[in-house]
FIMI-174756 format. One record per atom (N, C-alpha, C): residue in one letter; x, y, z. Coordinates in pm, whole numbers, plus 50000, padded with zeros to 5 digits. Example, Ala and Ser with C-alpha at 12.3 -4.5 7.8 and 13.67 -1.06 7.14 Angstrom:
2
A513194943150780A512304955050780A513204967050780S512854977550708S513674989450714S512905000350787
This chain:
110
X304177327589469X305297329589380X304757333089242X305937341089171X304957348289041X305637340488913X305327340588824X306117333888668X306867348188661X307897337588555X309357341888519X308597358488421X309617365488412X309417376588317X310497381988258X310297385788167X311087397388097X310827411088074X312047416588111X311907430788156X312587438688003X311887446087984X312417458687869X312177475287919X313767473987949X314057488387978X314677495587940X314477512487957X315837521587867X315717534087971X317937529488015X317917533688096X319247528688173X319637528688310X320547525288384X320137514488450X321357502288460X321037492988532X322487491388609X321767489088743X322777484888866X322927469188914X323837465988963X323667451989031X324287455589183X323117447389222X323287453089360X323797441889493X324647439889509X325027425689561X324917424189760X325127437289813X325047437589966X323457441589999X323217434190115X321847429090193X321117447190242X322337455290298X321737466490288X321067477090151X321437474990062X321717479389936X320107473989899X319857460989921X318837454589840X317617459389970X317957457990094X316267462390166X316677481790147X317257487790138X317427497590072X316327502789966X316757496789850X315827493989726X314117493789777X314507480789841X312837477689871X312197482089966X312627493390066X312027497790096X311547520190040X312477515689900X312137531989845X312847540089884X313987537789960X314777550490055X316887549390016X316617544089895X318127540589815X317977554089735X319167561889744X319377572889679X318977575689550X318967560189438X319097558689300X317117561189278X316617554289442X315327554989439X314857565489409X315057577289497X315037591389529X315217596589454X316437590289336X316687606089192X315197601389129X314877588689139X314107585188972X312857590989022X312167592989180X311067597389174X310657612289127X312267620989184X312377632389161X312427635889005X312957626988935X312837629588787X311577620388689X311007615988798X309347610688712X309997598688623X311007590788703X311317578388603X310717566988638X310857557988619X310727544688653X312067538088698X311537526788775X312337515688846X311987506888863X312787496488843X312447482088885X313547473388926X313557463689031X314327455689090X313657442089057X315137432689049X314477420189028X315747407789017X315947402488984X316797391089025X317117382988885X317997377588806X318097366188760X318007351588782X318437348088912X317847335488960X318567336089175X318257328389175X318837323989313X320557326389287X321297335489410X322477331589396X323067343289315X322387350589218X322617355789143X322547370189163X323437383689150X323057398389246X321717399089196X320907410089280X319387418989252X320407427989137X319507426788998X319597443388958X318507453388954X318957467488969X318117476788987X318057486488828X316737489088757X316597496888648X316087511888695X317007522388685X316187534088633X316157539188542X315107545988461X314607549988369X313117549788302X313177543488200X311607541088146X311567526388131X310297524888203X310307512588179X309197507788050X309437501687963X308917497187825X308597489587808X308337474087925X307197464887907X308107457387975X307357443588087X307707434288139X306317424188093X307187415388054X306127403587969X306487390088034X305407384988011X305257370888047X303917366488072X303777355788155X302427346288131X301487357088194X301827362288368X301177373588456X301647384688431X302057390088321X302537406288273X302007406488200X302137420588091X301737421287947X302007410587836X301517409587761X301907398087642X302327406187518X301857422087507X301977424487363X302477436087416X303477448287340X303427462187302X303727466787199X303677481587141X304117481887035X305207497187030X306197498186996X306477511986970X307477514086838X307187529186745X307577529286643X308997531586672X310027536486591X311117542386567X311527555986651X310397563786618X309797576386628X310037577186818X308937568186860X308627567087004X309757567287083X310547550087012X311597548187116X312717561887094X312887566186989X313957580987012X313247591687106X311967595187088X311397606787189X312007597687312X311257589087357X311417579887478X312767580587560X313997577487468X315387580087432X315457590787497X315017602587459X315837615487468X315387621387604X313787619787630X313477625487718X314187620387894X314077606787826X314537598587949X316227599087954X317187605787879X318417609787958X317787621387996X317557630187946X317137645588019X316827640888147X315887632188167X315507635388306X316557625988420X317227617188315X318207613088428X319027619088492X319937630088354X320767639388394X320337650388480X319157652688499X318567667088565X318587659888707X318937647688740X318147643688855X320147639288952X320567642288858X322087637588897X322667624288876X322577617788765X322747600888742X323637602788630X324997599988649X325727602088563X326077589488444X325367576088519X326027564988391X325377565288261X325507561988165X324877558788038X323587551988031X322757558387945X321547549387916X321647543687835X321107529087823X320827519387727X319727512287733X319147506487584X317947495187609X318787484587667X317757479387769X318767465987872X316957457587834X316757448787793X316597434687752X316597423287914X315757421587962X316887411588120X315147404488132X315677388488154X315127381188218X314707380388369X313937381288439X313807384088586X312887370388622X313427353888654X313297344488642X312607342988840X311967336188826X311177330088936X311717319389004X312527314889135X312867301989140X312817293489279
């Protein structure tokens, strides 16, 4: 079992609550999977606690921290807008119509 983390992403987040949906995900063959490889994004799945839906991130992913993750990053103003822009472009080119946002999410161990 791994320690708790926090995830920093920018980008789309799903919650994914049915059993097909989630071995879906994990096995790479979920449609949402398929746009982000085709558009060179990132993804990550992960859980808030027991009990609680899987959510799924596409986009860029911008650091997952904790005790067994990174501890430090840094990015200017500058970065996160390039970062920003490029990463709707490639959402929209890939067919993902919801909104991007920085999503902030705990992904807790239990």
């Amino acid at each position: 079992m791994g320690a708790d983390a926090f995830v920093v992403f920018y980008g789309i987040r799903y919650e994914i609550h049915d059993e097909h949906e989630i071995d879906a995900v994990s096995e790479n063959s979920d449609p949402r999977i398929t746009a982000a490889k085709q558009g060179k994004l990132d993804f990550y799945m992960g859980r808030l606690t027991d009990g609680e839906p899987h959510f799924l991130f596409v986009g860029r992913r911008l650091g997952v921290f904790g005790v067994q993750n990174e501890m430090l990053k840094v990015y200017s103003a500058e970065d996160l807008a390039r970062i920003a822009k490029h990463t709707e472009a490639s959402i929209r080119s890939v067919g993902l119509s919801e909104s991007a946002r920085f999503w902030f999410q705990l992904d807790a161990q239990y």
